[in-house]
TORKOL-4160 file (C-alpha; in steps of 0.2 Angstrom, whole numbers, padded with zeros to 4 digits, m for minus):
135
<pt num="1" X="0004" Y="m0054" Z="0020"/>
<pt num="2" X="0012" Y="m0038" Z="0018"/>
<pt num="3" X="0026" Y="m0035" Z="0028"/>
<pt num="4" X="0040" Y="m0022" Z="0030"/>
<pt num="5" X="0058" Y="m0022" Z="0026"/>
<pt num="6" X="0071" Y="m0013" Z="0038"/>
<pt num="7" X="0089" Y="m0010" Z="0031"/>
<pt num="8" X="0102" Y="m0007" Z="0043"/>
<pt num="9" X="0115" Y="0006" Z="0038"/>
<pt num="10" X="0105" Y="0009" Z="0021"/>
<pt num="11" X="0120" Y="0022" Z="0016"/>
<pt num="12" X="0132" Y="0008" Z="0014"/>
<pt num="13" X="0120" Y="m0004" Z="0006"/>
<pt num="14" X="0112" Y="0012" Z="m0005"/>
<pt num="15" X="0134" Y="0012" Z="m0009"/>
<pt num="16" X="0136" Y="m0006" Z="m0013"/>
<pt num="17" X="0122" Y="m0007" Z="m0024"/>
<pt num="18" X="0129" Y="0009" Z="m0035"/>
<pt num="19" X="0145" Y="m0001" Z="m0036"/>
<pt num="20" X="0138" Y="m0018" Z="m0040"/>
<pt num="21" X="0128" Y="m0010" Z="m0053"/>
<pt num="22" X="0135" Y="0009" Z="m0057"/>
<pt num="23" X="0120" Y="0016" Z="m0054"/>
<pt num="24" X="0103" Y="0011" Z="m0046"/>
<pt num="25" X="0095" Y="0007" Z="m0065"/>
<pt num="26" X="0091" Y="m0009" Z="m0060"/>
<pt num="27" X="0080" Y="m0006" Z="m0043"/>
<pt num="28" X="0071" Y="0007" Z="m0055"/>
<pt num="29" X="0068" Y="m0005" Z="m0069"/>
<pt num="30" X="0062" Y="m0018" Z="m0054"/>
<pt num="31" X="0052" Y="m0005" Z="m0045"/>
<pt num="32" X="0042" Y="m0003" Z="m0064"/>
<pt num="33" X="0040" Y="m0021" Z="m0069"/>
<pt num="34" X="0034" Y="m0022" Z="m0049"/>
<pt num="35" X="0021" Y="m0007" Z="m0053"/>
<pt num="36" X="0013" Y="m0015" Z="m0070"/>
<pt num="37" X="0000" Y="m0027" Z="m0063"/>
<pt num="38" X="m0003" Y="m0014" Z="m0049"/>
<pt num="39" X="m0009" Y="m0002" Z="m0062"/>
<pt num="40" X="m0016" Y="m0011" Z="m0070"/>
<pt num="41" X="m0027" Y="m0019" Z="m0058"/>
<pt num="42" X="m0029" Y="m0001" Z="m0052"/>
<pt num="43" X="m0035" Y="0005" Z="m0066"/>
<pt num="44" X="m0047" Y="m0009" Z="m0068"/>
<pt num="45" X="m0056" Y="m0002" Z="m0050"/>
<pt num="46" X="m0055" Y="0014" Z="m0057"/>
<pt num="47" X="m0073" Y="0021" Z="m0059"/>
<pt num="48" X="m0078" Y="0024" Z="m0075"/>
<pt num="49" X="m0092" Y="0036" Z="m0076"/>
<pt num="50" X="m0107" Y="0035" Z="m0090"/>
<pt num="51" X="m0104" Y="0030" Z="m0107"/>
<pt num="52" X="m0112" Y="0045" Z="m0111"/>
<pt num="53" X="m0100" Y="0056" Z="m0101"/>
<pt num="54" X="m0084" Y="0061" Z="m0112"/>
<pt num="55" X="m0072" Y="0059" Z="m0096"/>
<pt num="56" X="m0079" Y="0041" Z="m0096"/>
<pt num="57" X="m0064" Y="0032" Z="m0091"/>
<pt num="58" X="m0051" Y="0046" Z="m0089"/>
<pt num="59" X="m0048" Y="0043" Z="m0073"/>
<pt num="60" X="m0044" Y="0023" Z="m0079"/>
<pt num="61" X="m0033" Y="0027" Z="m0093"/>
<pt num="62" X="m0023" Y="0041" Z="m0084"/>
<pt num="63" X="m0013" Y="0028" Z="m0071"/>
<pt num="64" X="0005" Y="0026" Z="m0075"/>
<pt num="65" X="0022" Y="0019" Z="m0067"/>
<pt num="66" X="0034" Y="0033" Z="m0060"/>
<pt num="67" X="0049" Y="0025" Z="m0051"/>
<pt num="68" X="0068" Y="0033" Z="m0048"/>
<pt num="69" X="0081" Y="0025" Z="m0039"/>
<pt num="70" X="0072" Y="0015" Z="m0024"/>
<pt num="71" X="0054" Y="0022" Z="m0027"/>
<pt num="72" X="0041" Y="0016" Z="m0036"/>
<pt num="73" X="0022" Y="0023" Z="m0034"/>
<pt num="74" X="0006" Y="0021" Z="m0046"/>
<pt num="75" X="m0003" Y="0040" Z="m0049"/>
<pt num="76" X="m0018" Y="0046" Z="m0058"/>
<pt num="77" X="m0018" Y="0061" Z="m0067"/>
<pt num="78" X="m0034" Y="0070" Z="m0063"/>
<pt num="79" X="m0033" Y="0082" Z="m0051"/>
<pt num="80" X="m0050" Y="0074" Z="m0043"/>
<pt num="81" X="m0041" Y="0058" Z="m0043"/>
<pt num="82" X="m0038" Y="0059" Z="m0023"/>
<pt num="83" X="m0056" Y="0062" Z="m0021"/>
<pt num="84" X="m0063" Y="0047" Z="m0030"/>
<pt num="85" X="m0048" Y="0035" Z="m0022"/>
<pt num="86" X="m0051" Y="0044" Z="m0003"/>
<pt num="87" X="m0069" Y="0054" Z="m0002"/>
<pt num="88" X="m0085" Y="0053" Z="0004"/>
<pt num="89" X="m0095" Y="0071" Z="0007"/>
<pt num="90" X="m0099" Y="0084" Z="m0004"/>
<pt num="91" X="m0094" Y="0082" Z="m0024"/>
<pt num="92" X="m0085" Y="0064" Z="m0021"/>
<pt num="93" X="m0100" Y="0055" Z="m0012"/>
<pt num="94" X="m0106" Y="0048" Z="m0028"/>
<pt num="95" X="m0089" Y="0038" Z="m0028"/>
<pt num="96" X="m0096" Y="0029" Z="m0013"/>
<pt num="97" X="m0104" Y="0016" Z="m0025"/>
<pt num="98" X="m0088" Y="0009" Z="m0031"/>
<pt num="99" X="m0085" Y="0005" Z="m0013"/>
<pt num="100" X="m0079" Y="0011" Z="0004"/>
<pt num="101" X="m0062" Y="0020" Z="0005"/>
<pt num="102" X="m0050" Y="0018" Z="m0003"/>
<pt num="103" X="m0058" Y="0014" Z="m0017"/>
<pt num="104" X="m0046" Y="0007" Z="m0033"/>
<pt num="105" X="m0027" Y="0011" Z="m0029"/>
<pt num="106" X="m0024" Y="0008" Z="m0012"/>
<pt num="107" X="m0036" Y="m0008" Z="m0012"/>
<pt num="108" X="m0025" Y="m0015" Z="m0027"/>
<pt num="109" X="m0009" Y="m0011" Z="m0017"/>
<pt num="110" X="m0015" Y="m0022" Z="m0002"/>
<pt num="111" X="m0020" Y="m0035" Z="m0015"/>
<pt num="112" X="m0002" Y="m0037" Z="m0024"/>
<pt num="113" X="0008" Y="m0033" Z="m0010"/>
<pt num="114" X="0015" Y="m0050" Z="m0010"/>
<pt num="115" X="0017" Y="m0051" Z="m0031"/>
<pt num="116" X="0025" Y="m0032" Z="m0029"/>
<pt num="117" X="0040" Y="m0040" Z="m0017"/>
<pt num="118" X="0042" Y="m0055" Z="m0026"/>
<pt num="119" X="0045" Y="m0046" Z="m0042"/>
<pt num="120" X="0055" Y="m0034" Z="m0035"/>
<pt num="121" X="0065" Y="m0049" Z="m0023"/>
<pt num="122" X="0067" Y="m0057" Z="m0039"/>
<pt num="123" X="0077" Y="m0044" Z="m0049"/>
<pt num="124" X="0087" Y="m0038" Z="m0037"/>
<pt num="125" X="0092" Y="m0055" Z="m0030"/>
<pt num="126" X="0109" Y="m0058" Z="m0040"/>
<pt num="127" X="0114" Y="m0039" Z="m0034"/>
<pt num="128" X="0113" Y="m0044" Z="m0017"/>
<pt num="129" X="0119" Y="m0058" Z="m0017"/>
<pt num="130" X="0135" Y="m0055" Z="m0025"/>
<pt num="131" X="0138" Y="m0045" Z="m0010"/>
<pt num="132" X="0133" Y="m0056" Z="0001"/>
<pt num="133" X="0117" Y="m0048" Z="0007"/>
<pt num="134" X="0109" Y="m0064" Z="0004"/>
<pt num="135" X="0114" Y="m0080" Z="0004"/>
């Protein structure tokens, strides 16, 4: 189950974990190792299109990892990637096969939601704990 983490005085922890490391580098590298199985099981919801199409699997193959500092998100390329995750009238109701909204990216977020915070738990765990933010 998903869940939500609250940080009191995040400006002082946000300090700490510049001095424990020097930078934030490490929450950045855990936020990306956190956002590999999200892609790529994003990417495998992703429609494809026909095999006849030359876009057939653009949308798929366009996923990657951006994460700086404390942030870590998945995004597609395509500028029609919104309206295959989120739309249902006009050009994007053909998406609707694939499911009902949202479609690949959000769906795999609720998925690994538990993998993502493990992973991320995981690598920044002797961090916080040499400041006894954990014990």
């Amino acid at each position: 189950m998903a869940g939500t983490i609250y940080i009191a005085n995040y400006a002082a922890f946000r300090a700490d974990l510049k001095r424990a490391a020097g930078s934030t580098k490490e929450a950045t590298a855990a936020m990306k190792k956190a956002g590999a199985p999200l892609l790529a099981k994003a990417a495998g919801y992703a429609p494809r299109g026909s095999t006849n199409d030359k876009h057939a699997g653009q949308l798929a193959g366009s996923g990657k990892i951006l994460a700086g500092g404390n942030k870590g998100r998945v995004v597609f390329k395509p500028v029609y990637a919104p309206g295959a995750e989120f739309g249902s009238h006009g050009r994007w109701q053909g998406f609707e096969k694939w499911g009902s909204t949202p479609r690949f990216g959000y769906r795999a977020l609720n998925e690994s939601a538990d993998q993502i915070l493990q992973i991320v738990t995981e690598e920044l765990l002797p961090i916080m704990t040499a400041y006894g933010w954990f014990f």
